[in-house]
mmCIF file of the N, C-alpha and C atoms, coordinates in Angstrom:
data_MODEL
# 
_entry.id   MODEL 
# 
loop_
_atom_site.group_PDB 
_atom_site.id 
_atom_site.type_symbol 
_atom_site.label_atom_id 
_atom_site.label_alt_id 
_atom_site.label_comp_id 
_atom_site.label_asym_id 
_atom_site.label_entity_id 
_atom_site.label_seq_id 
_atom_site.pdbx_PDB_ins_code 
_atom_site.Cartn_x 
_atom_site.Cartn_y 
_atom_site.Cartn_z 
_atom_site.occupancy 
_atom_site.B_iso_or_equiv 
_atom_site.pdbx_formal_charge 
_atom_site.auth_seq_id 
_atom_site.auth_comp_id 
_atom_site.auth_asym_id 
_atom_site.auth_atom_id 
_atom_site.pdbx_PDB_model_num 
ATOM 1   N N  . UNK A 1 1  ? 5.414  216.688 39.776 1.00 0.00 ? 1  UNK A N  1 
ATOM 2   C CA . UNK A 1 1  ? 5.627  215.362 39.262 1.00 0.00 ? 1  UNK A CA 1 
ATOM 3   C C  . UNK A 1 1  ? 7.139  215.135 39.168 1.00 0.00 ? 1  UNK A C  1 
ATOM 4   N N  . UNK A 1 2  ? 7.969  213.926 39.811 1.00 0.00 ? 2  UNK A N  1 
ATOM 5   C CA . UNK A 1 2  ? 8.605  213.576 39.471 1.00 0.00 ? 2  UNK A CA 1 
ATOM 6   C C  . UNK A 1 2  ? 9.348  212.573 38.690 1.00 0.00 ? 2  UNK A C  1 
ATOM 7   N N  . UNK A 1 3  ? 10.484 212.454 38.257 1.00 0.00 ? 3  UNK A N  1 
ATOM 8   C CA . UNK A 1 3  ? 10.968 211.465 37.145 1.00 0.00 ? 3  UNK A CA 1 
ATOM 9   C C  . UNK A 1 3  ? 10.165 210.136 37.715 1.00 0.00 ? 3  UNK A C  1 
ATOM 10  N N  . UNK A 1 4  ? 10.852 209.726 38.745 1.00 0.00 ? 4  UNK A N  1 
ATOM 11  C CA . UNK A 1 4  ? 10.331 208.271 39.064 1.00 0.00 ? 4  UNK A CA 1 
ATOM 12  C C  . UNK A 1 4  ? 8.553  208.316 39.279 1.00 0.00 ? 4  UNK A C  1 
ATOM 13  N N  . UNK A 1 5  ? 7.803  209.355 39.149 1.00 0.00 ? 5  UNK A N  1 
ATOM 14  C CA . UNK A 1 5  ? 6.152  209.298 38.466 1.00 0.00 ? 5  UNK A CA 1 
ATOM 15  C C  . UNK A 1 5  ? 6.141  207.993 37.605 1.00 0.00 ? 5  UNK A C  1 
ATOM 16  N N  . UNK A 1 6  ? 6.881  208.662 36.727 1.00 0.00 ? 6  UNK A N  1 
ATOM 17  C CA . UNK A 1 6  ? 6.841  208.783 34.963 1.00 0.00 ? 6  UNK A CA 1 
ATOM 18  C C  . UNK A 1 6  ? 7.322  206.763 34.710 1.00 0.00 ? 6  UNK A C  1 
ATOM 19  N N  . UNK A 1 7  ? 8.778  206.503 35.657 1.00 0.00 ? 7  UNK A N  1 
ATOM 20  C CA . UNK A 1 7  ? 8.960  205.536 35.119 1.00 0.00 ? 7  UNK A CA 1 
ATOM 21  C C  . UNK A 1 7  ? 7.675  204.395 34.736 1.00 0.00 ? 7  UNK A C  1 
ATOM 22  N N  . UNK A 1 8  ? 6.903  203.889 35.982 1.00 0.00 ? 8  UNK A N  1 
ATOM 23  C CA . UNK A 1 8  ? 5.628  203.036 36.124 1.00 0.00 ? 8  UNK A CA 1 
ATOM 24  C C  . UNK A 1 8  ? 4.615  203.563 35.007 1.00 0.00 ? 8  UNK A C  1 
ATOM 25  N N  . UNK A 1 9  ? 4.900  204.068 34.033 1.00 0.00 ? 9  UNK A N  1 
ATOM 26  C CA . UNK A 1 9  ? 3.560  204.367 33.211 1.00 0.00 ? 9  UNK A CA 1 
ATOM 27  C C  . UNK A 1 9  ? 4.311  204.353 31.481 1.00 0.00 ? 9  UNK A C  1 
ATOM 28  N N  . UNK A 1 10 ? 3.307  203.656 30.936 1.00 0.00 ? 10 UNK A N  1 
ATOM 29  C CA . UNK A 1 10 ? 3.104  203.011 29.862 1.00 0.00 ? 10 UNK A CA 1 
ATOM 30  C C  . UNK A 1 10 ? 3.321  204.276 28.496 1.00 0.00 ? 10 UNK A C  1 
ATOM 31  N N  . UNK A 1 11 ? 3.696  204.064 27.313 1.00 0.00 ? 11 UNK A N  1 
ATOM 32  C CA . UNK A 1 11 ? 3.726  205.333 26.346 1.00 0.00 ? 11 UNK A CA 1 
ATOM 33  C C  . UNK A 1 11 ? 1.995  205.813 26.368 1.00 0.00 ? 11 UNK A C  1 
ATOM 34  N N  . UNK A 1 12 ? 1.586  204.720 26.203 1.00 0.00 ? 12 UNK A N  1 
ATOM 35  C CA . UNK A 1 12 ? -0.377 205.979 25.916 1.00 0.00 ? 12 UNK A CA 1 
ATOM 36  C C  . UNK A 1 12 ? -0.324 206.619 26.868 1.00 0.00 ? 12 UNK A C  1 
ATOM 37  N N  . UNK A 1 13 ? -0.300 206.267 28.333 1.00 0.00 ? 13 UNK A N  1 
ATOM 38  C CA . UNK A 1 13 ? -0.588 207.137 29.826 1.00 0.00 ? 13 UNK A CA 1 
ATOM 39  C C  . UNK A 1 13 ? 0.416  208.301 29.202 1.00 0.00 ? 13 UNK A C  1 
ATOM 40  N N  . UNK A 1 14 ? 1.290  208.396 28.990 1.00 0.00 ? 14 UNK A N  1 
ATOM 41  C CA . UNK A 1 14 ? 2.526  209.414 28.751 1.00 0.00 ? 14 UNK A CA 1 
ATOM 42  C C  . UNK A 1 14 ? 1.817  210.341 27.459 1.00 0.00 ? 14 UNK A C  1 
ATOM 43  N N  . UNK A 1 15 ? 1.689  209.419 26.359 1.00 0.00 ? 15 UNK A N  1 
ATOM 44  C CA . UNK A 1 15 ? 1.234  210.550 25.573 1.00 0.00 ? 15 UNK A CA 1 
ATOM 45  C C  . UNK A 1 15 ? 0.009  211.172 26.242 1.00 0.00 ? 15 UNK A C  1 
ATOM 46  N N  . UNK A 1 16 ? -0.868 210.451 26.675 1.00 0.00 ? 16 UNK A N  1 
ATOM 47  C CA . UNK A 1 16 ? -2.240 211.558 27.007 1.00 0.00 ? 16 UNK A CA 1 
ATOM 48  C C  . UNK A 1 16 ? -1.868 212.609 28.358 1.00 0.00 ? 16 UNK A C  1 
ATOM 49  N N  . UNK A 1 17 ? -0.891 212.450 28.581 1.00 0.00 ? 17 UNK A N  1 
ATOM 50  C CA . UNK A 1 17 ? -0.267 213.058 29.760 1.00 0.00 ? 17 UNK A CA 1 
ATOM 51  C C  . UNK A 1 17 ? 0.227  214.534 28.807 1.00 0.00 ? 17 UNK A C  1 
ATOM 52  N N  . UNK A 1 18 ? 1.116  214.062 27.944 1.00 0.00 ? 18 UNK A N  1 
ATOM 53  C CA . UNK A 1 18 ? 1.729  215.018 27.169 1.00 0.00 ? 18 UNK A CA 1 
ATOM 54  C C  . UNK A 1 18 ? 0.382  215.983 26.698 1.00 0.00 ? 18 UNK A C  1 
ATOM 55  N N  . UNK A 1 19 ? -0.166 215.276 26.080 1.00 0.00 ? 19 UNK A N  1 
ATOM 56  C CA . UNK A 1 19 ? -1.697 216.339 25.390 1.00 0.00 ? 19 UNK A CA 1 
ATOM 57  C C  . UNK A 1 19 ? -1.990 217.225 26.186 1.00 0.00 ? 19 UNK A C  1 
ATOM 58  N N  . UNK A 1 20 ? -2.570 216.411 27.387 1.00 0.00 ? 20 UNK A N  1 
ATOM 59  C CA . UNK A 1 20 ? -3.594 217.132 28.528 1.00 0.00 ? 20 UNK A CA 1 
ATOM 60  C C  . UNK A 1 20 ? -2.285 218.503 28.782 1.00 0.00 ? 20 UNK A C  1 
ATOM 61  N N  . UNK A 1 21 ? -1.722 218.244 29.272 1.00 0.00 ? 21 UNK A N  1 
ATOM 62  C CA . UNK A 1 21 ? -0.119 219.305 29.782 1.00 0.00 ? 21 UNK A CA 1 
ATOM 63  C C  . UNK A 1 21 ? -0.232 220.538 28.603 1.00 0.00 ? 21 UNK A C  1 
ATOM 64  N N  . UNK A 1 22 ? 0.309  220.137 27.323 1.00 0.00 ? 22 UNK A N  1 
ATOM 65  C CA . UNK A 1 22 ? 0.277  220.618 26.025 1.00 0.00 ? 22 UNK A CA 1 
ATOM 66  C C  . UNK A 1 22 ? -1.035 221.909 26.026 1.00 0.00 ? 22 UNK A C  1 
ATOM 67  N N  . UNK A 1 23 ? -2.016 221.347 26.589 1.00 0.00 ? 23 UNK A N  1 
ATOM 68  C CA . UNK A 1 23 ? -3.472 222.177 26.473 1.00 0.00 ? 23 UNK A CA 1 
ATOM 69  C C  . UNK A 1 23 ? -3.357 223.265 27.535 1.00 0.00 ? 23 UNK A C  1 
ATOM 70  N N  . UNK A 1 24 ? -3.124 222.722 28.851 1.00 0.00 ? 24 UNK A N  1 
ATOM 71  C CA . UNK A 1 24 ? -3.385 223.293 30.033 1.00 0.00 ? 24 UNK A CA 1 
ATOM 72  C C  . UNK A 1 24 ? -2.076 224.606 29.727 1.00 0.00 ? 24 UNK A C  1 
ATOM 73  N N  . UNK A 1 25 ? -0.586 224.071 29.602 1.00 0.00 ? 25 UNK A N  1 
ATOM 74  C CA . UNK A 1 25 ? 0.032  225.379 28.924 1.00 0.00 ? 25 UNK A CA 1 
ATOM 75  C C  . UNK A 1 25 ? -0.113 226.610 28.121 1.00 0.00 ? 25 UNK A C  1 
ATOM 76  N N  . UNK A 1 26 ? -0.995 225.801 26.995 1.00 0.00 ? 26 UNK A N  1 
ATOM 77  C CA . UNK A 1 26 ? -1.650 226.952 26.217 1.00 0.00 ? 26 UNK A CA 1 
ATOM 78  C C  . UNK A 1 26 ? -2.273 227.881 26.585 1.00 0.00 ? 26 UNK A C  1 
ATOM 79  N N  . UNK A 1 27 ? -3.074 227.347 27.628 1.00 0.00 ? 27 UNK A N  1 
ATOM 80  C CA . UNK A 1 27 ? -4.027 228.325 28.565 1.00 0.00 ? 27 UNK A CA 1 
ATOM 81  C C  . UNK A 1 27 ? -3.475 229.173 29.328 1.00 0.00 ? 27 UNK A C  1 
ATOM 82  N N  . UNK A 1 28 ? -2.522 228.823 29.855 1.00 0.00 ? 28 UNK A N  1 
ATOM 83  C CA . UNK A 1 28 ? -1.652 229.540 30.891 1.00 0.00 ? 28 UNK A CA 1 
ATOM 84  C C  . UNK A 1 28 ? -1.485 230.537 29.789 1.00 0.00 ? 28 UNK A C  1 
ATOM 85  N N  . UNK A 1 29 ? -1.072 230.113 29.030 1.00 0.00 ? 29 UNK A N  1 
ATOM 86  C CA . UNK A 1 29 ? -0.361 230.940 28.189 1.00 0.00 ? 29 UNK A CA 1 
ATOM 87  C C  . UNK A 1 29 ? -1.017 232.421 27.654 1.00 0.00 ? 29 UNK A C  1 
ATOM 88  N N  . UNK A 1 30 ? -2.257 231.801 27.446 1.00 0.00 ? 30 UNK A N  1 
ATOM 89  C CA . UNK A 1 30 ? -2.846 232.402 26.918 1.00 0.00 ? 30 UNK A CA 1 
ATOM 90  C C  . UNK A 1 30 ? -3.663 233.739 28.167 1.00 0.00 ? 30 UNK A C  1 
ATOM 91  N N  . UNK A 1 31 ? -3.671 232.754 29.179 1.00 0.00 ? 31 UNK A N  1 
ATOM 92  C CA . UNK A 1 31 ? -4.174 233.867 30.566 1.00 0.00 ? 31 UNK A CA 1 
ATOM 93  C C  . UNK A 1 31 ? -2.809 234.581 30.627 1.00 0.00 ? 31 UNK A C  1 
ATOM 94  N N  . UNK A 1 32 ? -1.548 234.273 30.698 1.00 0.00 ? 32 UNK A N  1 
ATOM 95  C CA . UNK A 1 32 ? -0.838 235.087 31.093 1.00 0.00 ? 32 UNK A CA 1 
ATOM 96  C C  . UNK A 1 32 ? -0.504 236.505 30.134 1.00 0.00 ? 32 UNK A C  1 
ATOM 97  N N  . UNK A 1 33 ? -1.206 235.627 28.671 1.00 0.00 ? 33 UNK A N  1 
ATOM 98  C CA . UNK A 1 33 ? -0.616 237.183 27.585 1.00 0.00 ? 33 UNK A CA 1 
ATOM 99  C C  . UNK A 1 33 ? -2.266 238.524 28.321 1.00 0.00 ? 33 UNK A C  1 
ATOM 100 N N  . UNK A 1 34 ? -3.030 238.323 28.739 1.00 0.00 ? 34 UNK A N  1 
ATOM 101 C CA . UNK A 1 34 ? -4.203 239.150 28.815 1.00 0.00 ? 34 UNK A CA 1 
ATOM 102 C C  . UNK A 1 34 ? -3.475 239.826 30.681 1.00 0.00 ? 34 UNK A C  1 
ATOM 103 N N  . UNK A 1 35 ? -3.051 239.107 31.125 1.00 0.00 ? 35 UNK A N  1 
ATOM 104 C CA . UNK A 1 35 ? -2.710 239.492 32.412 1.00 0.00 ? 35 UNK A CA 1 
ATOM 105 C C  . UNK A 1 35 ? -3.794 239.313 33.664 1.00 0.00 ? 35 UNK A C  1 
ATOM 106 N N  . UNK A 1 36 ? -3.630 237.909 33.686 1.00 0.00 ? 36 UNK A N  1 
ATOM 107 C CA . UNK A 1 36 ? -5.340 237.335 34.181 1.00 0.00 ? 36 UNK A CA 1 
ATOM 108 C C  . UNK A 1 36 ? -4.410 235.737 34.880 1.00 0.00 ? 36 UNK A C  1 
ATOM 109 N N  . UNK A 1 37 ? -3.158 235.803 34.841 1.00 0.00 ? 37 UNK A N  1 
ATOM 110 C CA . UNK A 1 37 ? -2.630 234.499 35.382 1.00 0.00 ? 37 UNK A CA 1 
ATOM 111 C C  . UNK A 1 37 ? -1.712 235.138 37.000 1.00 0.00 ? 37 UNK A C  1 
ATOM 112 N N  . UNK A 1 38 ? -2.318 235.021 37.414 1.00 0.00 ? 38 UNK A N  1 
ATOM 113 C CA . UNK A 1 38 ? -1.883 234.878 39.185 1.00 0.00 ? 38 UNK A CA 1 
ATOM 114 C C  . UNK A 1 38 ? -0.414 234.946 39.459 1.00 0.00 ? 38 UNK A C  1 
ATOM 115 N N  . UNK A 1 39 ? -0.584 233.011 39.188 1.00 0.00 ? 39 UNK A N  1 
ATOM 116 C CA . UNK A 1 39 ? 1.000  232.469 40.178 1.00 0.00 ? 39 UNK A CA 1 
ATOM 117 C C  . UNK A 1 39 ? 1.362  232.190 38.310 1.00 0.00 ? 39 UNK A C  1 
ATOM 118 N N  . UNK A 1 40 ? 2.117  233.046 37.763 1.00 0.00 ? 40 UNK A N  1 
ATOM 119 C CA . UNK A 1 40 ? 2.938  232.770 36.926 1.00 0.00 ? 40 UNK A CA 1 
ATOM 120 C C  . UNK A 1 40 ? 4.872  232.031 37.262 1.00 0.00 ? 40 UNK A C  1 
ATOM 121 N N  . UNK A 1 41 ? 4.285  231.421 38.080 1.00 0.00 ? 41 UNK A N  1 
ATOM 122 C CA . UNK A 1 41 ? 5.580  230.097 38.375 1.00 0.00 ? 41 UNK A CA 1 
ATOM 123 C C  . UNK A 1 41 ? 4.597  228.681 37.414 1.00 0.00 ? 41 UNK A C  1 
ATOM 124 N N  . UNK A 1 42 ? 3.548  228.712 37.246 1.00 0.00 ? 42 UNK A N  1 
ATOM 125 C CA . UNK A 1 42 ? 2.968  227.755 37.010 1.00 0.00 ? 42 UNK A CA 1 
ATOM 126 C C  . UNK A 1 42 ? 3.663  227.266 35.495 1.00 0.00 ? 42 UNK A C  1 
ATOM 127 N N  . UNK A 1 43 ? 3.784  228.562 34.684 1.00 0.00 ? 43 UNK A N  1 
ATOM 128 C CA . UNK A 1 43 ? 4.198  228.114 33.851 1.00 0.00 ? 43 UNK A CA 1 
ATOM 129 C C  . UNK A 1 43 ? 5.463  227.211 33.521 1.00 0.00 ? 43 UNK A C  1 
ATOM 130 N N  . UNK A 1 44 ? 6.246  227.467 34.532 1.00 0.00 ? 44 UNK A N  1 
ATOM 131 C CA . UNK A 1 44 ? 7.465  226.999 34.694 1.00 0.00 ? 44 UNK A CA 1 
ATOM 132 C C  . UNK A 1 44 ? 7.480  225.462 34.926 1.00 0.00 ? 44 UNK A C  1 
ATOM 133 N N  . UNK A 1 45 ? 6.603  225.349 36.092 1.00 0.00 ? 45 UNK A N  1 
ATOM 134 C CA . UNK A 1 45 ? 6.151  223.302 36.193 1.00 0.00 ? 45 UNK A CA 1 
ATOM 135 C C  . UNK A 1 45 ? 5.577  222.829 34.797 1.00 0.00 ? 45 UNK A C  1 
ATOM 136 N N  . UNK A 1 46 ? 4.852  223.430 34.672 1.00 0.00 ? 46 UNK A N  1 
ATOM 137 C CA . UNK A 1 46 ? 4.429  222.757 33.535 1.00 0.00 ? 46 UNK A CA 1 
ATOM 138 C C  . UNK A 1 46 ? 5.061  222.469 32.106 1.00 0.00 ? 46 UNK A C  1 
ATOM 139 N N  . UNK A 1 47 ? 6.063  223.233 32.024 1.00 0.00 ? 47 UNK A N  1 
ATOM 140 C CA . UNK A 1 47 ? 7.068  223.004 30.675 1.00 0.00 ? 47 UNK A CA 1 
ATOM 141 C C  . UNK A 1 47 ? 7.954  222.136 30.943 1.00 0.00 ? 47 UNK A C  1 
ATOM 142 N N  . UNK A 1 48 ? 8.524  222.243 32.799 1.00 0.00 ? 48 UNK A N  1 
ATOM 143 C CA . UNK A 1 48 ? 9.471  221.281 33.229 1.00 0.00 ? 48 UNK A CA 1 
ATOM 144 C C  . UNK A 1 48 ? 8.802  219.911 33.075 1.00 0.00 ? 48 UNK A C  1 
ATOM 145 N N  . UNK A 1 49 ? 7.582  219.659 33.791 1.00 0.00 ? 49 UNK A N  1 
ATOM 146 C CA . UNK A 1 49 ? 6.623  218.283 33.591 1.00 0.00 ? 49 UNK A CA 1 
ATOM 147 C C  . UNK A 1 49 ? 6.861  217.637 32.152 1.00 0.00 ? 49 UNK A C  1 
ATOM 148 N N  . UNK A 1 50 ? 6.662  218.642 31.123 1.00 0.00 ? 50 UNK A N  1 
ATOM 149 C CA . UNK A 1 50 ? 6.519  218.513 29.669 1.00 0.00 ? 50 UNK A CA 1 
ATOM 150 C C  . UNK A 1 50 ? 7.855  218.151 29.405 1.00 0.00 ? 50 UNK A C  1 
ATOM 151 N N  . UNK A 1 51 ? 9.082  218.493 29.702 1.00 0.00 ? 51 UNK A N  1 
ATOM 152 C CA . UNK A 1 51 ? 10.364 218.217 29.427 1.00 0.00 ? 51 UNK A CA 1 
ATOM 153 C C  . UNK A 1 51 ? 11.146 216.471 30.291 1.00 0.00 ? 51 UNK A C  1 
ATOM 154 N N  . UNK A 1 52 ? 10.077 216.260 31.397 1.00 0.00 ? 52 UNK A N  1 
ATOM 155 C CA . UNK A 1 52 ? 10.360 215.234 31.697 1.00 0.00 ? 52 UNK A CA 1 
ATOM 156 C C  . UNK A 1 52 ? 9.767  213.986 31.309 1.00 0.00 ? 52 UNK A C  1 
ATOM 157 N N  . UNK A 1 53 ? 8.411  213.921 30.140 1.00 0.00 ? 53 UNK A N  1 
ATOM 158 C CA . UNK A 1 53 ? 7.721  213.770 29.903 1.00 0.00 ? 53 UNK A CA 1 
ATOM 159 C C  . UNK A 1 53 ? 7.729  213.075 28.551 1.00 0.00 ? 53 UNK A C  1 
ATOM 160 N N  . UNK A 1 54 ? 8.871  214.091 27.173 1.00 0.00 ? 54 UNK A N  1 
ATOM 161 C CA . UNK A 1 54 ? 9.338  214.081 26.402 1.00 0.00 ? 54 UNK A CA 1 
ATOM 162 C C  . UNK A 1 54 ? 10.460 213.126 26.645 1.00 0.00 ? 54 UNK A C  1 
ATOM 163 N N  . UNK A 1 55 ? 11.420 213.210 27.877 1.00 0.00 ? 55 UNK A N  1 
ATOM 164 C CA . UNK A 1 55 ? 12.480 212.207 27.841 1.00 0.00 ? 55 UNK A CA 1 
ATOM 165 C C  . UNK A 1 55 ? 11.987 211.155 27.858 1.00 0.00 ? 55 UNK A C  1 
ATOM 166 N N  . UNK A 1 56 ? 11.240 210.735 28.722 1.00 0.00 ? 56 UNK A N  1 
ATOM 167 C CA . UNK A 1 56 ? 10.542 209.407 29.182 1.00 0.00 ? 56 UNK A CA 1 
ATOM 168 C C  . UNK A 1 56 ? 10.298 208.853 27.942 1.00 0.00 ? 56 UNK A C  1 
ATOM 169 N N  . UNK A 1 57 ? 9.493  209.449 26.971 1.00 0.00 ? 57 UNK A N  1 
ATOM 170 C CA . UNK A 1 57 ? 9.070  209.115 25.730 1.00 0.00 ? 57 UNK A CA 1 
ATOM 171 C C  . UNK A 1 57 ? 10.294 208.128 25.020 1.00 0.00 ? 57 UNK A C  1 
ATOM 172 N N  . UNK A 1 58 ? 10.954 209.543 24.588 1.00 0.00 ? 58 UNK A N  1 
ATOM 173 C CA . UNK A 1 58 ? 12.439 209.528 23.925 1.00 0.00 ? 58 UNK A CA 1 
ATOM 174 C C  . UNK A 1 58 ? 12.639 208.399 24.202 1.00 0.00 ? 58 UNK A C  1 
ATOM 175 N N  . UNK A 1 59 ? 13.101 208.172 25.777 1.00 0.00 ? 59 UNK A N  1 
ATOM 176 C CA . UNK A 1 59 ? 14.066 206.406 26.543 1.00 0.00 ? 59 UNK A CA 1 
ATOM 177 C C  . UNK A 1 59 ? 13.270 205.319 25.974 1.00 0.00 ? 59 UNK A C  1 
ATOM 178 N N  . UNK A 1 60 ? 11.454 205.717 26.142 1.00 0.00 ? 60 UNK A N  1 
ATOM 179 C CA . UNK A 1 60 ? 10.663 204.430 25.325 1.00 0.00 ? 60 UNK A CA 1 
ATOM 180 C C  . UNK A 1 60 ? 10.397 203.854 24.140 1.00 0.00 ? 60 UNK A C  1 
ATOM 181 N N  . UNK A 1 61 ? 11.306 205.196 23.021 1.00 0.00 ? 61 UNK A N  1 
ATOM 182 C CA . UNK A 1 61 ? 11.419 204.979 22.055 1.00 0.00 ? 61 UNK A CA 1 
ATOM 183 C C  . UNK A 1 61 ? 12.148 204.334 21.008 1.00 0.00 ? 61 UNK A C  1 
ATOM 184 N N  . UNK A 1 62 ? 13.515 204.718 22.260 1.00 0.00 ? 62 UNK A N  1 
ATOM 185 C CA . UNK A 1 62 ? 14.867 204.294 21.950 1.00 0.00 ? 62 UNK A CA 1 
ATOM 186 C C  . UNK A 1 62 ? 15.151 202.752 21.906 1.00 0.00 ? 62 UNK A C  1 
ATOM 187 N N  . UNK A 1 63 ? 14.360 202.266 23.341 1.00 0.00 ? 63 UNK A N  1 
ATOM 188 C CA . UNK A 1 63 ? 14.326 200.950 23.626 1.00 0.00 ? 63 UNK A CA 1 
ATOM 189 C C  . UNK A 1 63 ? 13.666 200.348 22.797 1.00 0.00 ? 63 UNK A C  1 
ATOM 190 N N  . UNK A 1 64 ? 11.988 200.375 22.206 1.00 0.00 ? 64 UNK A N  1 
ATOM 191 C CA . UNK A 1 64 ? 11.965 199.782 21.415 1.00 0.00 ? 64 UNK A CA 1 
ATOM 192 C C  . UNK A 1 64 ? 12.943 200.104 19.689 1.00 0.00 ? 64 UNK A C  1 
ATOM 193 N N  . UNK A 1 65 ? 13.356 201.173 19.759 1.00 0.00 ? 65 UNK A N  1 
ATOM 194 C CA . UNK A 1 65 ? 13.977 200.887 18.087 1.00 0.00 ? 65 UNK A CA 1 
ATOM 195 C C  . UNK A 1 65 ? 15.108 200.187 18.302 1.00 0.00 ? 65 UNK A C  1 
ATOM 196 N N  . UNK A 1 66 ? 15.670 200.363 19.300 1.00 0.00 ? 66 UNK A N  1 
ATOM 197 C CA . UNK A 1 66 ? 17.247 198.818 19.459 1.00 0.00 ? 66 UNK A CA 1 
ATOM 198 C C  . UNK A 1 66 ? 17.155 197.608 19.739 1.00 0.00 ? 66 UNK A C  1 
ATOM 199 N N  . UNK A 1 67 ? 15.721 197.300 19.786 1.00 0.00 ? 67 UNK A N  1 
ATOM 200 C CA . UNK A 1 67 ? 15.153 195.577 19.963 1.00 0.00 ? 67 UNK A CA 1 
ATOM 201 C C  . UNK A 1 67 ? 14.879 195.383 18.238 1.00 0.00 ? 67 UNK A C  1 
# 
């Protein structure tokens, strides 16, 4: 996923974006502590996704608190 994904979508699409992500990490997470996760690069997209995800937020947040 890239930044310009993110611009075209609304804060709910974003937050349920954030959740779903939020969950699917955990899992990783949780496969990778047992040693049952494969392609452990995965984890890496998915925190980056989550970090681009969070800005987007942030910028939508910002904008509405300076109106």
């Amino acid at each position: 996923m890239t930044y310009k994904d993110l611009m075209g979508k609304d804060k709910a699409e974003l937050t349920k974006m954030d959740a779903e992500l939020r969950l699917e990490l955990f899992n990783l997470k949780l496969k990778h502590g047992t040693a049952q996760l494969e392609k452990t690069h995965q984890l890496k997209v998915i925190r980056t996704d989550l970090a681009r995800i969070q800005t987007r937020l942030g910028e939508l947040l910002s904008k509405v608190a300076a109106a």
